[in-house]
C-alpha positions as CSV (number, residue, x, y, z in Angstrom):
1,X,43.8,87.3,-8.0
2,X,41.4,84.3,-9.2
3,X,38.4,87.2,-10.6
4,X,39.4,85.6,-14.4
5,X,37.9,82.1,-13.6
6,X,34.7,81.9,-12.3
7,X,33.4,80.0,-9.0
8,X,32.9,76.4,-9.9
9,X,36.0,76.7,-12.4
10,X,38.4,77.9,-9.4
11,X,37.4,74.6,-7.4
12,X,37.5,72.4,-9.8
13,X,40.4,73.2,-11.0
14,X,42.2,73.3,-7.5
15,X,40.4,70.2,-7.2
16,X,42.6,69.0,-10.3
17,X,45.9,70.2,-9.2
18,X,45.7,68.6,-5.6
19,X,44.9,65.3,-7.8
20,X,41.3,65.0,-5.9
21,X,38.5,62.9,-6.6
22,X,34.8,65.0,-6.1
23,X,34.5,62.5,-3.3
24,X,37.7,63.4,-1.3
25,X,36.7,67.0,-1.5
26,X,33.1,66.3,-0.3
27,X,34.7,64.2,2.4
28,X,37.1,67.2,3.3
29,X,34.3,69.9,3.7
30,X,31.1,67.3,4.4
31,X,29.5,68.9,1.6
32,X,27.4,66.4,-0.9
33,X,29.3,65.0,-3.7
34,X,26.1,66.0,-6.1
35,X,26.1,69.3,-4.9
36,X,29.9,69.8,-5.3
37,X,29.2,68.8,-9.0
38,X,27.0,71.5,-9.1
39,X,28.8,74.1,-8.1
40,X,31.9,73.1,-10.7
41,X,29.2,73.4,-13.5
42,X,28.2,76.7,-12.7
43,X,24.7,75.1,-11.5
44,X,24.6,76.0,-7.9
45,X,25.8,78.8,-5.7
46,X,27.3,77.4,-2.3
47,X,25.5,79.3,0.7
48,X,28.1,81.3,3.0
49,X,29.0,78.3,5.3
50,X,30.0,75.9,2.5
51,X,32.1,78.7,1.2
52,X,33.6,78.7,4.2
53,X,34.4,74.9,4.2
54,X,35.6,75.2,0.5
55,X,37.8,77.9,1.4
56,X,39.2,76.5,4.6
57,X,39.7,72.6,2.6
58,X,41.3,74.2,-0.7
59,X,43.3,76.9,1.0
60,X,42.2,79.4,-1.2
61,X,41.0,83.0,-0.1
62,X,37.8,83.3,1.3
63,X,37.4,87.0,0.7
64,X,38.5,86.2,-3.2
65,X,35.5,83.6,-3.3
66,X,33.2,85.5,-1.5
67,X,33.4,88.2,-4.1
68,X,33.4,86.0,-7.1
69,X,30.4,84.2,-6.1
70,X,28.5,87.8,-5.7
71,X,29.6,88.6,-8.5
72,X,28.1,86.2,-10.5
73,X,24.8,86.5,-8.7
74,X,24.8,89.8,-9.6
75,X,25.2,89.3,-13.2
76,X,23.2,86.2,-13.2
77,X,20.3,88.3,-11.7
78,X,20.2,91.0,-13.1
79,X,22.7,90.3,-16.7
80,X,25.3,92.0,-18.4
81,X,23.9,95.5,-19.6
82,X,24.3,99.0,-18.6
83,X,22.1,99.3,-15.7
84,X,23.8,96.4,-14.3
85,X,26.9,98.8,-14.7
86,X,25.8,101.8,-13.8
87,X,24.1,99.7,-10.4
88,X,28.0,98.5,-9.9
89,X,29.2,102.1,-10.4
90,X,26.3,103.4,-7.7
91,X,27.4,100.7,-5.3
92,X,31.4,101.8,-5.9
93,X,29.9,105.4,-4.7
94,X,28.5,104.1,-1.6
95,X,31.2,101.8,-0.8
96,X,34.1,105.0,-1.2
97,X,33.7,106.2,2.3
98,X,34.0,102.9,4.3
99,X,37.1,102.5,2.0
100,X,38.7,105.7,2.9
101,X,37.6,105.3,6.6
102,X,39.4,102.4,6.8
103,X,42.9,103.3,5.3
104,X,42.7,106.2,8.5
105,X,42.7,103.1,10.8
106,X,45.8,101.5,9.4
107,X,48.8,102.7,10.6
C-alpha cells in the first residue's frame, strides 16, 4: 500500500526508479511536462483522466491513487483537525453498508 507517500511523491519517485526523465513520462501519458512538475511538488492535483494515464504509464494501482489524491483534497480543504475526523468517521458510517453488501456478492 503506497497511503505513506503522498501523490506527487509516489510518481516521482517511480518516475526515479524506471530511470525517467519528466519528459519521457509526459511523452508516455501526453500530459504537459510543466504540469507533471506540478503534480511531483504537491502543486497540482491531476483531474480523473490524467490519473488514469499516470496509472496505466507507471503501472501503479489506480484505485491506490485515486484514494490518495482524495485524500489529500480532503485534508487540503478542509485541514487536519477534529471535524475533519469526525467528517471521515461520518463518511466510514455511510460507506459500512455498501461494504458489507458487497462481501454478500463475492462468493
Amino acid at each position: 500500500m503506497l497511503v505513506s507517500m503522498n501523490f506527487g511523491n509516489i510518481i516521482k519517485n517511480t518516475r526515479l526508479k524506471r530511470q525517467e526523465t519528466l519528459h519521457q513520462l509526459s511523452m508516455g501519458t501526453d500530459i504537459d511536462v510543466t504540469l507533471l512538475s506540478k503534480f511531483e511538488r504537491n502543486v497540482r492535483f491531476p483531474t480523473n483522466e490524467q490519473l488514469e494515464r499516470i496509472s496505466k504509464y507507471l503501472q501503479i494501482s489506480e484505485l491506490e491513487l485515486k484514494s490518495i489524491v482524495i485524500s489529500e483534497k480532503i485534508v487540503k480543504e478542509y485541514g487536519v483537525n477534529g471535524t475533519t475526523h469526525k467528517a471521515i468517521q461520518i463518511v466510514s458510517e455511510q460507506l459500512a453498508p455498501y461494504f458489507s453488501n458487497s462481501k454478500k456478492r463475492t462468493p
